[in-house]
C-alpha positions in Angstrom: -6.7 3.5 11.2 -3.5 1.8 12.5 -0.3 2.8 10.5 3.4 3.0 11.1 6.1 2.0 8.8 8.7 3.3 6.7 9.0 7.3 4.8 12.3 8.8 3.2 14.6 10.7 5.4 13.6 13.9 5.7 10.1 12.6 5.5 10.1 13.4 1.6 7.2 13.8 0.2 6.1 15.1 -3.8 3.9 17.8 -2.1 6.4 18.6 0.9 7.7 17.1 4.0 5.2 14.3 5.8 3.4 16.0 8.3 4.6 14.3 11.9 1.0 12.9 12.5 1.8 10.1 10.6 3.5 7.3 12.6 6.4 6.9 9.9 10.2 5.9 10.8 12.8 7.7 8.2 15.4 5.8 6.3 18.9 6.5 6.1 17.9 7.5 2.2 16.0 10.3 0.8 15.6 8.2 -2.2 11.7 6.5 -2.5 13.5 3.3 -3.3 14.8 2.5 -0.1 11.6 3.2 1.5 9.5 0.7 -0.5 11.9 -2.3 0.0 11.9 -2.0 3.7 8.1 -1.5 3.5 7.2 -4.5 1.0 10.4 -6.4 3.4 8.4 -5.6 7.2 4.6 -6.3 6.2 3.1 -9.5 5.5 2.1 -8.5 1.9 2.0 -5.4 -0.3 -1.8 -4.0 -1.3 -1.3 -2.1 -4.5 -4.2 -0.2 -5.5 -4.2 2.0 -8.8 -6.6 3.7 -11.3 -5.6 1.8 -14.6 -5.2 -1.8 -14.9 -1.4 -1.8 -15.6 1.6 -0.7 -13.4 3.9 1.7 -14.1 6.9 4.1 -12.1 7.3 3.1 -8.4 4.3 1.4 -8.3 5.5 -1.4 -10.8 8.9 -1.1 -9.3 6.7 -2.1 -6.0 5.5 -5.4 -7.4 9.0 -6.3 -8.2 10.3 -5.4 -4.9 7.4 -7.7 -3.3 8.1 -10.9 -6.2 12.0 -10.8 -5.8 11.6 -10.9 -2.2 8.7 -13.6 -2.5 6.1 -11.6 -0.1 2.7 -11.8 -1.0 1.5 -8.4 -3.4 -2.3 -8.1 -5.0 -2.9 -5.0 -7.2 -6.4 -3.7 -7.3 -8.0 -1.2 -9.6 -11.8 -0.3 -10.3 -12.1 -3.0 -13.3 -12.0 -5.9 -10.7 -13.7 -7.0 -7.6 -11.9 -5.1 -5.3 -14.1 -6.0 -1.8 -13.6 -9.3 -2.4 -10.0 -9.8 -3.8 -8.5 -7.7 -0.8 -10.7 -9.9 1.6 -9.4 -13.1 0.1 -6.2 -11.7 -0.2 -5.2 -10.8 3.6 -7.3 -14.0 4.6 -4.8 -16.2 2.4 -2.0 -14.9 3.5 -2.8 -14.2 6.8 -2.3 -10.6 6.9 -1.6 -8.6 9.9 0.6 -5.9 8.2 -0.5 -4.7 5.2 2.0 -2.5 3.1 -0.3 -0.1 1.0 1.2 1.5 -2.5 0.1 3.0 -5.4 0.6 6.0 -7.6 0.6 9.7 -6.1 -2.4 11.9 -6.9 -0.5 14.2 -9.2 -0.1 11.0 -11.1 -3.8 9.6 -11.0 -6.0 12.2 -10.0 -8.5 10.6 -6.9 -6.4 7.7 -6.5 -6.4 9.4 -2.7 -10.5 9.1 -2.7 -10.3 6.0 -4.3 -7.7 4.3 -1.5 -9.6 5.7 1.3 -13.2 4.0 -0.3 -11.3 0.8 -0.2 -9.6 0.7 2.6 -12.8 1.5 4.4 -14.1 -1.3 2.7 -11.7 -3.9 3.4 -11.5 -3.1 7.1 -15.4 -3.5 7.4 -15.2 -6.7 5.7 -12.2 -7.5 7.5 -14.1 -7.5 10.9 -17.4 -8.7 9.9 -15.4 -11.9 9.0 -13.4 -12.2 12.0 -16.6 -11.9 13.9 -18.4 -14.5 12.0 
């Protein structure tokens, strides 16, 4: 899948550096912070995709980076119709960069397999509408 943007300097991660095969740019920062406003500022909209319903840590601190800079942020989780709500979401809004957050693993264990199923998703649905 198409990636690229922003990662701490030092390409800080929680479980070590960021391996170099993902297309990330460091900031000047080490600190997370930094990282997410660029992010939220260079995409179209922010995709924020959790296992509970409410927000919390970075990932809340995500949504306020996204409403104070007025960019377009959905958060998904399993109690909603995720397929659809990201479809709607990147059609609205016209997405063609989409900043993806959320919780780390250590955090919400299988958020990772949970991301990947619905990022699959969205990208099928993605193209079967823009070949319709």
């Amino acid at each position: 899948m198409p990636h690229g943007g922003w990662c701490p300097a030092g390409r800080r991660a929680e479980d070590g550096p960021i391996p170099a095969h993902y297309v990330l740019t460091e900031t000047p920062s080490a600190k997370y912070r930094q990282r997410t406003r660029w992010n939220v500022r260079d995409s179209d909209g922010t995709l924020i995709i959790s296992l509970k319903p409410q927000l919390e840590g970075g990932s809340k601190a995500t949504q306020e980076i996204a409403e104070r800079l007025g960019r377009p942020c959905l958060h998904v989780h399993p109690g909603n119709a995720v397929g659809a709500a990201v479809r709607e979401f990147v059609e609205r809004h016209a997405i063609r960069i989409l900043n993806v957050a959320g919780p780390r693993e250590s955090s919400q264990p299988g958020i990772g397999t949970f991301v990947a199923e619905i990022l699959l998703r969205a990208r099928l649905l993605v193209e079967a509408c823009s070949r319709a």
